[in-house]
C-alpha positions as CSV (number, residue, x, y, z in Angstrom):
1,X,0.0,0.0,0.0
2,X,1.4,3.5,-0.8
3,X,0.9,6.7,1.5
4,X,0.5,9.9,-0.7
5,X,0.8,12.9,0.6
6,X,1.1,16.6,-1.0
7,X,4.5,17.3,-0.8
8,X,3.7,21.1,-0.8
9,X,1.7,23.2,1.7
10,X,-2.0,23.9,0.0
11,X,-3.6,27.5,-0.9
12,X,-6.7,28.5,0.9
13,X,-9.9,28.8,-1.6
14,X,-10.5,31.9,-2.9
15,X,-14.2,33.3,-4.0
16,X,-13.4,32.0,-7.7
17,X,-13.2,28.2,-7.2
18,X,-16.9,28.0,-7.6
19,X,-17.2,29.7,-11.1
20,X,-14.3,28.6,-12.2
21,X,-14.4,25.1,-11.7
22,X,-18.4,25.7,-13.0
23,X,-16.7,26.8,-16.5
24,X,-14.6,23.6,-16.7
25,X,-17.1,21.9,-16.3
26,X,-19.1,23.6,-19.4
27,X,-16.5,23.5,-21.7
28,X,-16.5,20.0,-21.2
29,X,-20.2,19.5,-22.0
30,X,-19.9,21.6,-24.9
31,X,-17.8,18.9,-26.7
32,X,-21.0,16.9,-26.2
33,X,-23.2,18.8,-28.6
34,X,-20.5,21.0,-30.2
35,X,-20.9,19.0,-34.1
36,X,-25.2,19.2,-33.7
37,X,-25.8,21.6,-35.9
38,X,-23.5,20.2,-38.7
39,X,-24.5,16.5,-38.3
40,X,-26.5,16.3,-41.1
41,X,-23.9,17.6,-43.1
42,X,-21.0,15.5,-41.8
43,X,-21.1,12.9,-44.9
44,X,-20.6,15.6,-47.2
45,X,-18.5,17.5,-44.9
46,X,-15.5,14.3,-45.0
47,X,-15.9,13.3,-47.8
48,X,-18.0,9.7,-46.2
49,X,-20.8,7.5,-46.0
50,X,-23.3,8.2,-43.4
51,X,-23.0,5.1,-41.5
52,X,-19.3,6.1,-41.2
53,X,-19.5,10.1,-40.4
54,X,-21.2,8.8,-37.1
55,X,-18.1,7.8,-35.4
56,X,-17.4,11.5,-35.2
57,X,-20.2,11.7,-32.6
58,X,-19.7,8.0,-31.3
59,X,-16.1,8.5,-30.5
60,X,-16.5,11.1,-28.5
61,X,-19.1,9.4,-26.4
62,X,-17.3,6.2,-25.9
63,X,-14.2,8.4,-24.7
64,X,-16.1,10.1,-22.0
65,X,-17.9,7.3,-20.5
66,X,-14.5,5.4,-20.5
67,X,-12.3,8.8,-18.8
68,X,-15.2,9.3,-16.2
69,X,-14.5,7.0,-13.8
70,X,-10.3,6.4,-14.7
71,X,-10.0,10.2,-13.9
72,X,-11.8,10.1,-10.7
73,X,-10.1,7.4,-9.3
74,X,-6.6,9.1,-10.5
75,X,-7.4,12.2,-9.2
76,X,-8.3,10.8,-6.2
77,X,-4.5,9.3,-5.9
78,X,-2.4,12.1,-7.5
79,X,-4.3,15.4,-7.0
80,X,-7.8,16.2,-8.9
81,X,-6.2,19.6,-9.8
82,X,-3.5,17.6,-11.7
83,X,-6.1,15.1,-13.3
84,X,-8.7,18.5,-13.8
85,X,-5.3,20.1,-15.6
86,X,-4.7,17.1,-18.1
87,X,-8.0,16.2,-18.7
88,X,-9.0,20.3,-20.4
89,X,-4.7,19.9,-21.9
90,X,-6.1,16.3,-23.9
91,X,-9.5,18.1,-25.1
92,X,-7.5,21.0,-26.2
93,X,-5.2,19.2,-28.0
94,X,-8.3,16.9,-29.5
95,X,-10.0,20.3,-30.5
96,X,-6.7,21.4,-32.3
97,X,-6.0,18.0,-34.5
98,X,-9.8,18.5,-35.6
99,X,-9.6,22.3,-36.3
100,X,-7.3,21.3,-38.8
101,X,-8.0,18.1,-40.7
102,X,-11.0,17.1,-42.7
103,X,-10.0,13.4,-42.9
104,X,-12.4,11.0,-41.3
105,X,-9.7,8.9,-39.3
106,X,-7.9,11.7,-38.4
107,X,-11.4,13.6,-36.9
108,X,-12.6,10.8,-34.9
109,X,-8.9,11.0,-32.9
110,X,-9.4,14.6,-32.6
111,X,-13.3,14.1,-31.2
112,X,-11.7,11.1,-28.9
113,X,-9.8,13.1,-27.3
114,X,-12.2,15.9,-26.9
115,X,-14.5,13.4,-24.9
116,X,-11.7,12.5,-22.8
117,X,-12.4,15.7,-21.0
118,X,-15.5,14.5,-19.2
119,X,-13.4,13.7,-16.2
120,X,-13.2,16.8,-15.4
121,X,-16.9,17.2,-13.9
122,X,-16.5,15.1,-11.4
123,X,-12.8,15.8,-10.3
124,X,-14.6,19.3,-9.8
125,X,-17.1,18.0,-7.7
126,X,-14.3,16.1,-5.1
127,X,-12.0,19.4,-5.4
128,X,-15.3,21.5,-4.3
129,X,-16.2,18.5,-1.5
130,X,-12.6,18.7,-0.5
131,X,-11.5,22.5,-0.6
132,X,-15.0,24.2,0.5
133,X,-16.5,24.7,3.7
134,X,-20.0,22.8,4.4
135,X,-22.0,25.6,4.1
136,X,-21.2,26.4,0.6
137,X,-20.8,23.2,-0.8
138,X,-24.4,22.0,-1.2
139,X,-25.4,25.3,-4.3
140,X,-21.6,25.0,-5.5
141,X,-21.9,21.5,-6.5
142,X,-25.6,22.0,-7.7
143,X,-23.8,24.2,-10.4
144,X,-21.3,21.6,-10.7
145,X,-23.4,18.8,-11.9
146,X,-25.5,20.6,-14.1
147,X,-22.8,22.0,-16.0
148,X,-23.5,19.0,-17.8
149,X,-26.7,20.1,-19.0
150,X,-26.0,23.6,-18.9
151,X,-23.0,23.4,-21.6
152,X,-25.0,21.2,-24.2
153,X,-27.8,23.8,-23.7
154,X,-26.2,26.7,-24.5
155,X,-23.4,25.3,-27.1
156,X,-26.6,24.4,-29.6
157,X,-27.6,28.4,-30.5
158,X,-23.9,29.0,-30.3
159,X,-22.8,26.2,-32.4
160,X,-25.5,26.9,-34.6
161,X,-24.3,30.6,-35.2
162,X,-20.7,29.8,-35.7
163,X,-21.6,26.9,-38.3
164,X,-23.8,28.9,-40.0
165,X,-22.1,31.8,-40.8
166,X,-18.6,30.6,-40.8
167,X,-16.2,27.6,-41.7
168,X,-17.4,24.6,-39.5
169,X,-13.5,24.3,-38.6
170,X,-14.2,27.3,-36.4
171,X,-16.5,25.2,-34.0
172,X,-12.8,23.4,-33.0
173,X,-10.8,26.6,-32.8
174,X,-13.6,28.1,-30.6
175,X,-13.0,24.9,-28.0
176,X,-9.5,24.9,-27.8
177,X,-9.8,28.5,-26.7
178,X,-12.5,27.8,-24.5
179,X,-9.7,24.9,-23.1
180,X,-7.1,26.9,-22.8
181,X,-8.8,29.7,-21.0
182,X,-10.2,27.3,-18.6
183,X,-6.6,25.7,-17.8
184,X,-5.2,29.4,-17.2
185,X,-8.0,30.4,-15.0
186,X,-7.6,26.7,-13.4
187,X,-4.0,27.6,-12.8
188,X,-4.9,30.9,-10.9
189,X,-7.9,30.2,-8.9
190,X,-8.6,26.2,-7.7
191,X,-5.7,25.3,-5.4
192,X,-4.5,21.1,-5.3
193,X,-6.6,19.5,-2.8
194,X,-4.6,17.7,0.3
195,X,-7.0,14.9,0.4
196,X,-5.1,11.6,-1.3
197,X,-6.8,8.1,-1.7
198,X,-4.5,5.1,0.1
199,X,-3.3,2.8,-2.5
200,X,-1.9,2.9,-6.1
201,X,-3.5,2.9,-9.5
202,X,-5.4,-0.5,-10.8
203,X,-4.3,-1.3,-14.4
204,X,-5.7,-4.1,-15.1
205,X,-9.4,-2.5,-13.7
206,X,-9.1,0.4,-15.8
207,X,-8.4,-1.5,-18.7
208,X,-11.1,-4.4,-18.0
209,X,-13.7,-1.3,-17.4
210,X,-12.8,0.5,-20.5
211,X,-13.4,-3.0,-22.5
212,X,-16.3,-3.6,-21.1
213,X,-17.9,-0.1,-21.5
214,X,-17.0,0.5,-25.2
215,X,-18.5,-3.4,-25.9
216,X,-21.4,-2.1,-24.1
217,X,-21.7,1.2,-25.4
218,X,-20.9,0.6,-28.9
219,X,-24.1,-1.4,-29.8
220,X,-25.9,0.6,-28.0
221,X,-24.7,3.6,-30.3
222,X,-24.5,2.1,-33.8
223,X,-27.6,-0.8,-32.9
224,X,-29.6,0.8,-35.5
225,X,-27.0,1.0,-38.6
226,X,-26.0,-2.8,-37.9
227,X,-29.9,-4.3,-37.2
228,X,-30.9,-4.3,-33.0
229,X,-30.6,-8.4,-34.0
230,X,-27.8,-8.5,-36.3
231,X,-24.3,-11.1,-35.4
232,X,-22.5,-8.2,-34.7
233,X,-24.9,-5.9,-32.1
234,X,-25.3,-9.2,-30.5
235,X,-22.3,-10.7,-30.2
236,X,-20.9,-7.1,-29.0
237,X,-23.8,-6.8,-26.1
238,X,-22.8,-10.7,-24.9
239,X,-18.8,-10.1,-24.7
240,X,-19.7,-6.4,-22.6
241,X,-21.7,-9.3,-20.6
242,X,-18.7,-11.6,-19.9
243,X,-16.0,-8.9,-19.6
244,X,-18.0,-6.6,-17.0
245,X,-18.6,-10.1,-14.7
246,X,-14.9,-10.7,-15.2
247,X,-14.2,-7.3,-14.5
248,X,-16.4,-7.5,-10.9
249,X,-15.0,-10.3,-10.1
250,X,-11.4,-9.4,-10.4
251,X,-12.7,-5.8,-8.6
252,X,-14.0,-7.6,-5.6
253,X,-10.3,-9.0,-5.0
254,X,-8.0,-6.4,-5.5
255,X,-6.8,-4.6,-3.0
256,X,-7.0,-0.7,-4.0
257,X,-10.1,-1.5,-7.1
258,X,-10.6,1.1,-9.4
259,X,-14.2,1.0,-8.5
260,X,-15.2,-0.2,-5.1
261,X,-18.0,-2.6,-5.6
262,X,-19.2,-3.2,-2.1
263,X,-19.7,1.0,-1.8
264,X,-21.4,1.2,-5.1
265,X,-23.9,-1.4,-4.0
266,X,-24.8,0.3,-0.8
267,X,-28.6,1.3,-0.8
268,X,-27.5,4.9,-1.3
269,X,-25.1,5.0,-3.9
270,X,-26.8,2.0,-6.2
271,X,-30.4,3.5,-6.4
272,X,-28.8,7.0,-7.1
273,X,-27.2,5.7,-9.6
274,X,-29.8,4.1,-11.4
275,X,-32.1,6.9,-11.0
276,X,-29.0,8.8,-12.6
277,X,-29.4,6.3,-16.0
278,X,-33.4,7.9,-16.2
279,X,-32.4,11.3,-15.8
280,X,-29.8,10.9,-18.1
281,X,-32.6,9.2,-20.8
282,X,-34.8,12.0,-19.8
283,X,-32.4,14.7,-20.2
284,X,-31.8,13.8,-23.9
285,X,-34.9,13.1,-25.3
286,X,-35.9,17.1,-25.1
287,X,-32.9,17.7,-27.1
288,X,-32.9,15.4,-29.7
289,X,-36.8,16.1,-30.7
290,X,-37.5,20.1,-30.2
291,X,-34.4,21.0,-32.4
292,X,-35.7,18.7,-35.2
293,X,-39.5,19.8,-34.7
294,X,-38.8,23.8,-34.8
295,X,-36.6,23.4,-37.9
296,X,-38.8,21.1,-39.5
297,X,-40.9,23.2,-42.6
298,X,-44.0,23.9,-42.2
299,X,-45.3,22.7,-45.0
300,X,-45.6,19.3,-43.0
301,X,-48.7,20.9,-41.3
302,X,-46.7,20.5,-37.7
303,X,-43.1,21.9,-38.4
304,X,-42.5,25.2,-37.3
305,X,-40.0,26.8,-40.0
306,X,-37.4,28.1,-38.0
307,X,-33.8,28.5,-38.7
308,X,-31.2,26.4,-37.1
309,X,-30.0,29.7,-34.7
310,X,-33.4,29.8,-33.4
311,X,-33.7,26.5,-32.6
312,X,-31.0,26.6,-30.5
313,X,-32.1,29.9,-29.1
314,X,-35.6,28.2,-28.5
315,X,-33.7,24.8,-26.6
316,X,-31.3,27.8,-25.2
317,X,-33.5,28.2,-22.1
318,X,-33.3,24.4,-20.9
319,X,-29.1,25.5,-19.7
320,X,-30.1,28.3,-18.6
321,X,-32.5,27.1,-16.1
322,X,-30.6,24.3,-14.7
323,X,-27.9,26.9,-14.1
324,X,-30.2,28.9,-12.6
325,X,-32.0,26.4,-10.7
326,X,-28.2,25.5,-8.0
327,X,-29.1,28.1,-5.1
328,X,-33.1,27.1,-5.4
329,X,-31.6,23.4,-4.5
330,X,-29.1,24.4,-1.9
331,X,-32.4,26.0,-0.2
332,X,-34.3,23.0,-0.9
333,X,-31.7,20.2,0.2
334,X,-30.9,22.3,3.2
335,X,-34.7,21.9,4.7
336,X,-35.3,18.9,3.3
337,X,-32.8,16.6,2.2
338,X,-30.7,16.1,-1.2
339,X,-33.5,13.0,-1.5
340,X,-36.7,14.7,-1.9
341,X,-35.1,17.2,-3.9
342,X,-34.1,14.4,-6.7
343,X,-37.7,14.0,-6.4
344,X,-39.1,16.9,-6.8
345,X,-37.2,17.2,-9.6
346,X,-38.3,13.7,-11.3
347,X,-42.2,15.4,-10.6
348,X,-41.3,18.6,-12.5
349,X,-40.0,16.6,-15.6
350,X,-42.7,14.4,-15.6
351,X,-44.7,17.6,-15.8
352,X,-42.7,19.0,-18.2
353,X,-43.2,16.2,-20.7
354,X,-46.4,15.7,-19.9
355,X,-47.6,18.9,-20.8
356,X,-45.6,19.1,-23.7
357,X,-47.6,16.8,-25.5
358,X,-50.1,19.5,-26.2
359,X,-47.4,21.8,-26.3
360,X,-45.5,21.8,-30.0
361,X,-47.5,23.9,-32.2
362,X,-45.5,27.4,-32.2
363,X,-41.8,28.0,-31.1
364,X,-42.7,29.8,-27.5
365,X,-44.5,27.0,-26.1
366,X,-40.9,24.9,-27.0
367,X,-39.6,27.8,-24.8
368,X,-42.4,26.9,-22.0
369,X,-41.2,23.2,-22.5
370,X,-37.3,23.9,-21.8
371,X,-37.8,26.2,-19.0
372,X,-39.9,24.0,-17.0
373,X,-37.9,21.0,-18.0
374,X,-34.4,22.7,-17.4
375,X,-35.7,23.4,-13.2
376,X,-36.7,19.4,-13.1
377,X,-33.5,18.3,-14.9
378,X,-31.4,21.0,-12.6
379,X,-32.8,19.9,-9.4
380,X,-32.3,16.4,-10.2
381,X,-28.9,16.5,-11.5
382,X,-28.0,18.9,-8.5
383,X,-29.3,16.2,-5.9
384,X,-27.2,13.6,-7.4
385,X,-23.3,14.5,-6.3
386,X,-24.8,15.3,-2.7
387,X,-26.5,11.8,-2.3
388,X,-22.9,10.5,-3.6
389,X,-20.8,12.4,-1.7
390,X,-22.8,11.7,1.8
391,X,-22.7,8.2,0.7
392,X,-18.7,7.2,0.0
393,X,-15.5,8.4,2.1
394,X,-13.7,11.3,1.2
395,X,-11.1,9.5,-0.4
396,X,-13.4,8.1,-3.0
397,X,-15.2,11.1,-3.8
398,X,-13.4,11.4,-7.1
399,X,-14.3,7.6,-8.7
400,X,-17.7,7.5,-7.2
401,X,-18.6,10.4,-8.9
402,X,-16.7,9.6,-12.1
403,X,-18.8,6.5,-11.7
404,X,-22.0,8.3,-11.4
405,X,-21.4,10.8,-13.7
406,X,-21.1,7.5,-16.4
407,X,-23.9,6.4,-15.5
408,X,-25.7,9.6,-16.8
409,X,-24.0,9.3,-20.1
410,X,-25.4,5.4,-20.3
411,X,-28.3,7.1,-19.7
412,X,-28.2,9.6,-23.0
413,X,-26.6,7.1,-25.4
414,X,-29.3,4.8,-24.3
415,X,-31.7,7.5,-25.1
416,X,-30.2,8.6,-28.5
417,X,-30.5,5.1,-29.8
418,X,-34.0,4.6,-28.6
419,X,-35.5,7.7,-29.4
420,X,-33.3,7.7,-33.0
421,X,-35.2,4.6,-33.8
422,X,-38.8,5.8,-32.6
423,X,-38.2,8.6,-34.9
424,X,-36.7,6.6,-38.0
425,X,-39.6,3.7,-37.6
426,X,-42.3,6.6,-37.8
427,X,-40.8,8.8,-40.5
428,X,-42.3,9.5,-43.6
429,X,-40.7,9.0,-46.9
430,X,-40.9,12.7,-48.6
431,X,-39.0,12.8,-51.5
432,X,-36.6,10.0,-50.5
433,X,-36.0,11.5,-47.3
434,X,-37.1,10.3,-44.1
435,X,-39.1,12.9,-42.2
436,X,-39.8,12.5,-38.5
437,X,-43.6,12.8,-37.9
438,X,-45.5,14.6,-34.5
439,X,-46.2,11.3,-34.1
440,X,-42.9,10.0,-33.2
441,X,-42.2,13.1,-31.5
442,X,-45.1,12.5,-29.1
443,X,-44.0,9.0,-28.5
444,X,-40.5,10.4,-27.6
445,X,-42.0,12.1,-24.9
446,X,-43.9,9.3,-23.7
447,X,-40.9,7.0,-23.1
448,X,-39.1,10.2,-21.3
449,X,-42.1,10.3,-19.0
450,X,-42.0,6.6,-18.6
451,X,-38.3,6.8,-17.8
452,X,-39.2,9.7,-15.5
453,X,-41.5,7.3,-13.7
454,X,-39.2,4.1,-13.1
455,X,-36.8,7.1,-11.8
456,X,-38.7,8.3,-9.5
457,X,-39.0,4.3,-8.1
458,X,-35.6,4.5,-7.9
459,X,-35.6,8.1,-6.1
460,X,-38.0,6.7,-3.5
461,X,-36.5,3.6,-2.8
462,X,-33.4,5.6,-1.5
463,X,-32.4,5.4,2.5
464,X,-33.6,8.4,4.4
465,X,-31.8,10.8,6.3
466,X,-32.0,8.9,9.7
467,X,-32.0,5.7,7.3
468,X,-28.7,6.5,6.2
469,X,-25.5,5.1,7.6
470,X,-23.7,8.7,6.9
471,X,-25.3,12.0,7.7
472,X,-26.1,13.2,4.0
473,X,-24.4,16.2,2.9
474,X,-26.4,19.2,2.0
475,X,-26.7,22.6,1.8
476,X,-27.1,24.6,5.3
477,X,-27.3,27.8,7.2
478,X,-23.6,28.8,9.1
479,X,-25.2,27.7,12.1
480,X,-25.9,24.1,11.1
481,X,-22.8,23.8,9.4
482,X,-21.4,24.5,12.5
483,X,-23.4,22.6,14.2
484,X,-23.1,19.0,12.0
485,X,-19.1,20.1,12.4
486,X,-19.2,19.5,15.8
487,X,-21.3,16.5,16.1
488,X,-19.1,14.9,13.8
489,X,-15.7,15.9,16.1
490,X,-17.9,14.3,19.0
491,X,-17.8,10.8,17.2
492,X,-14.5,10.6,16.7
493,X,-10.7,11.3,17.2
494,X,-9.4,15.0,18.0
495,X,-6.0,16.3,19.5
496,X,-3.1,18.1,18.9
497,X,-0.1,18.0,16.9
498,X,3.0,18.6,18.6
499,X,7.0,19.1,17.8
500,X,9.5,17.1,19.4
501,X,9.9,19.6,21.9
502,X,6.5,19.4,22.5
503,X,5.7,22.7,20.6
504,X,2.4,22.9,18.4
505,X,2.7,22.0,14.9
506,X,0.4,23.7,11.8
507,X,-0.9,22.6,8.8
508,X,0.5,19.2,9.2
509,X,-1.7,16.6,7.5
510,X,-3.0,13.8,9.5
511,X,-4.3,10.7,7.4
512,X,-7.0,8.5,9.4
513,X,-6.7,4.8,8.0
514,X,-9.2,1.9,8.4
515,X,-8.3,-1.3,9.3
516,X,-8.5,-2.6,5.5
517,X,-5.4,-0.1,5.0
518,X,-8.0,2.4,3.4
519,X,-8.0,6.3,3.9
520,X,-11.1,7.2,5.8
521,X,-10.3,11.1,6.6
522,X,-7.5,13.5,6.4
523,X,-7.4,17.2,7.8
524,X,-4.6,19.6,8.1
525,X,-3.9,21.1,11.5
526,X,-4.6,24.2,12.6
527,X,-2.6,27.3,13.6
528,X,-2.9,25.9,17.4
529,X,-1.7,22.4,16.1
530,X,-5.4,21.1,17.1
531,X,-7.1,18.9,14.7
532,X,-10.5,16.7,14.7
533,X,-11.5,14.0,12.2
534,X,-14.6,12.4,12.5
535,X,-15.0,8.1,12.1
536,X,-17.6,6.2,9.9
537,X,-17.5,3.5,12.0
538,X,-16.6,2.1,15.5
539,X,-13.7,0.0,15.2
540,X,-9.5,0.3,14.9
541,X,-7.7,3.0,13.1
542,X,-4.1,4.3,12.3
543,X,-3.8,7.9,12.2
544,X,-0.3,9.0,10.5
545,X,0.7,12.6,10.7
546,X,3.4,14.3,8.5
547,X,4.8,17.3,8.1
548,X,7.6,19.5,6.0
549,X,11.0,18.9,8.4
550,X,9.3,16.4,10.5
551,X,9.5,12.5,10.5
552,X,6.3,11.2,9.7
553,X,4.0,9.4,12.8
554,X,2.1,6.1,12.8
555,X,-0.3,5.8,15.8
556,X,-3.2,2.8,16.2
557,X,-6.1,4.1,18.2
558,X,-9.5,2.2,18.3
559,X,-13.2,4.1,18.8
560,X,-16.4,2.6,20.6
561,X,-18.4,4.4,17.4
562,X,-20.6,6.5,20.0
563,X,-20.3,9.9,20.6
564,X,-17.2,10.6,22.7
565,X,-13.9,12.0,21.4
566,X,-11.0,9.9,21.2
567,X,-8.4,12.4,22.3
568,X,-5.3,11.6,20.8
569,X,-1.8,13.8,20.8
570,X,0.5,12.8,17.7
571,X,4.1,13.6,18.4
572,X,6.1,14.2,15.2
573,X,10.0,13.0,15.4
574,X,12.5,15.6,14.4
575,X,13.3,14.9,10.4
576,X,16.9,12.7,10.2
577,X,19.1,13.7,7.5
578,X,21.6,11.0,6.0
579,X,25.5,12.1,5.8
């Protein structure tokens, strides 16, 4: 087992951490939706059959749900600054080699690595769970996790604006800027978090994940160019079956996993992530059928004639809201818990969709649509970090979230192939083109709602607050921050750091470990040398300290789990230096 530590003493926050880590996050959803407005044109575009332009879009898809979870879990070893830093340097670099090529090999490398950059959402969720105090956290990662929806939103009129009135090339150029902007402002505002996972890096997880996702995901994504019941779709969905099992299997006995299984199947964390896969579905359906219906002529009797900008203006409101809708939640989750919020959320886009099946006959009732749909979809992707994070220790906050946030892109690809074949069995042939009908359209939004619905199962089968075995996180006043703080110092070990000499030591880091060799806390000491970390459990610990020009400190202790302190001095040995 390996003991990382930051070899260097950490900045305090500043006030920009929030919005700046918020922007990361979408720049990186941008790349989602960045090619929409062209990808009707693509064939033409490179110079390629359809059936191949769509690994442009595929690629980038299958890169993201792969980085995800590998990022998390490396950022939660190394530094999720560091990972945040490389993750925005690969997209950059992906949006560069497409800005300049035209070739269909080369593009679908450059989109790859674009998608890469979804690791970055949550590796700013951990650095805001790590680096922010309690009262702040619940709104700031609200913001956080809808980034995701926020920056497909708002990149669709955008997109659509660029590619209309200039080269489509420019749609890459404009997202390595918005990269490289994003890595400077990185560099100046977010500080490296001191909190380090136990343990080293598993290879052979990362690489039996990553099989097992794109054998998943790839059928799922291109089911309806080879036949839902062709060799190949088939044989691709059985081989994701066998590797994943392998994959578990091999988890369950490692030692440091890349994903631990026995958290992820904890009441909390497994029905949050399932209701994660139906927001996802739900989230995608909206943007896949009000683009196409306000662009559609209307000379079909239901199209709405507008141009590809307004569409995107039109769906424009669905980001906006979700960004919007962060300090509504924290107020929400503070009263009432991150769980009812998730499903007042799930009510809101049930009524969303609901009502929009009377609501597509002119382009401001689409506006009505987004709005309402954007404060569901915001409230339920802002509930979903907090029920994570007050589900996993700290020092898995980066993979559990990488985790969850992959199971909201299974969610969309799921969605796109579902809905793309609802729309392609209903279509009418104009003209040797296949039109979508209202129709279709309306039986889009029926199988959103019906996701919505198994969702909301989901959100209701979830632990309650006294249910859970953590306190769940959530937004709160400064008084009940304050007071949770110390409730959590009374269940657990608190003390003082001291020198040699018995002197008071600051800002050294002290590492609680579990008895599976598993970090559980860490803190830094305070200006007095006092610290306080709280235990999930009863049961015995080791608590190292370290600190620059000291000797590092092993000390066993072992809590009774109720509400006493353990107090516990840590006396760092003067540093030896070698002749």
């Amino acid at each position: 087992m390996t003991h990382t530590t930051t070899d260097q003493p950490t900045r305090r926050p500043g006030g920009a951490i929030v919005p700046v880590l918020a922007f990361a996050g979408i720049v990186v959803a941008v790349m989602q939706t960045l090619l929409v407005p062209v990808i009707k044109d693509l064939p033409e575009l490179l110079g390629t059959a359809p059936s191949n332009a769509t690994w442009v879009m595929t690629s980038t898809l299958l890169a993201g749900a792969v980085a995800t979870p590998i990022m998390g879990r490396l950022g939660d070893l190394y530094g999720k600054r560091r990972m945040l830093l490389a993750s925005l340097s690969v997209m950059v670099v992906g949006s560069l080699i497409a800005g300049f090529t035209s070739q269909l090999l080369v593009m679908i490398v450059g989109r790859a690595l674009q998608g890469f950059a979804m690791g970055a959402i949550p590796l700013g969720i951990g650095l805001m769970r790590d680096m922010l105090p309690r009262e702040k956290l619940g709104s700031a990662m609200a913001l956080m996790s809808s980034s995701i929806g926020v920056g497909g939103g708002l990149a669709l009129p955008v997109a659509a604006l660029v590619a209309q009135h200039a080269d489509w090339h420019a749609l890459f150029f404009l997202a390595a800027g918005l990269g490289a902007v994003s890595i400077v402002l990185t560099l100046v505002a977010v500080p490296e978090s001191p909190m380090r996972a136990e343990g080293t890096f598993d290879v052979l997880g990362a690489i039996g994940l990553s099989a097992g996702l794109v054998l998943f995901l790839l059928p799922i994504t291109k089911g309806s160019d080879w036949g839902w019941t062709s060799t190949t779709t088939l044989g691709l969905f059985g081989a994701a079956a066998v590797v994943l099992l392998l994959w578990g299997v091999m988890e369950l006995r490692v030692k440091a996993p890349l994903v631990d299984l026995r958290t992820t199947v904890r009441r909390s964390v497994l029905f949050t992530n399932l209701a994660s896969i139906m927001v996802g579905v739900s989230f995608y359906v909206v943007s896949l059928v009000l683009p196409q219906l306000l662009q559609l002529p209307k000379a079909t009797g239901y199209g709405l004639g507008q141009s590809m900008v307004v569409a995107g203006l039109c769906v424009a409101p669905l980001g906006l809201t979700m960004m919007l809708t962060a300090p509504v939640y924290a107020r929400i989750s503070a009263k009432y818990g991150p769980k009812v919020t998730l499903i007042l959320g799930m009510l809101i886009i049930g009524i969303g969709y609901g009502a929009g099946l009377g609501l597509m006959s002119a382009a401001w009732q689409t506006i009505v649509i987004s709005v309402v749909l954007g404060a569901g979809i915001g409230l339920a992707y802002s509930s979903l970090p907090a029920l994570i994070v007050g589900s996993v220790p700290a020092s898995e906050t980066g993979a559990a979230n990488g985790l969850n946030t992959l199971m909201r892109s299974i969610g969309t690809s799921v969605s796109s192939a579902v809905i793309g074949m609802v729309l392609a069995n209903t279509a009418n042939d104009v003209g040797g083109l296949d039109v979508p009908t209202m129709h279709g359209f309306r039986v889009s939004f029926l199988i959103a709602t019906g996701a919505v619905a198994v969702g909301l199962l989901f959100a209701l089968l979830l632990p309650g607050r006294r249910q859970a075995t953590k306190p769940q996180l959530r937004a709160s006043s400064e008084e009940d921050a304050a007071l949770e703080r110390a409730q959590e110092v009374l269940r657990g070990f608190r003390g003082r750091v001291l020198d040699a000499d018995g002197s008071t030591v600051a800002r050294a880091k002290v590492t609680l470990i579990d008895r599976r060799g598993r970090q559980a806390g860490a803190t830094l000491s305070e200006a007095d040398g006092s610290y306080a970390l709280a235990v999930p459990a009863e049961g015995a610990y080791v608590l190292a300290a370290r600190a620059p020009g000291h000797g590092p400190l092993a000390s066993s202790a072992t809590h009774s789990g109720d509400d006493r302190p353990v107090e516990l001095d840590l006396a760092l040995p003067s540093a030896t230096v070698s002749a």
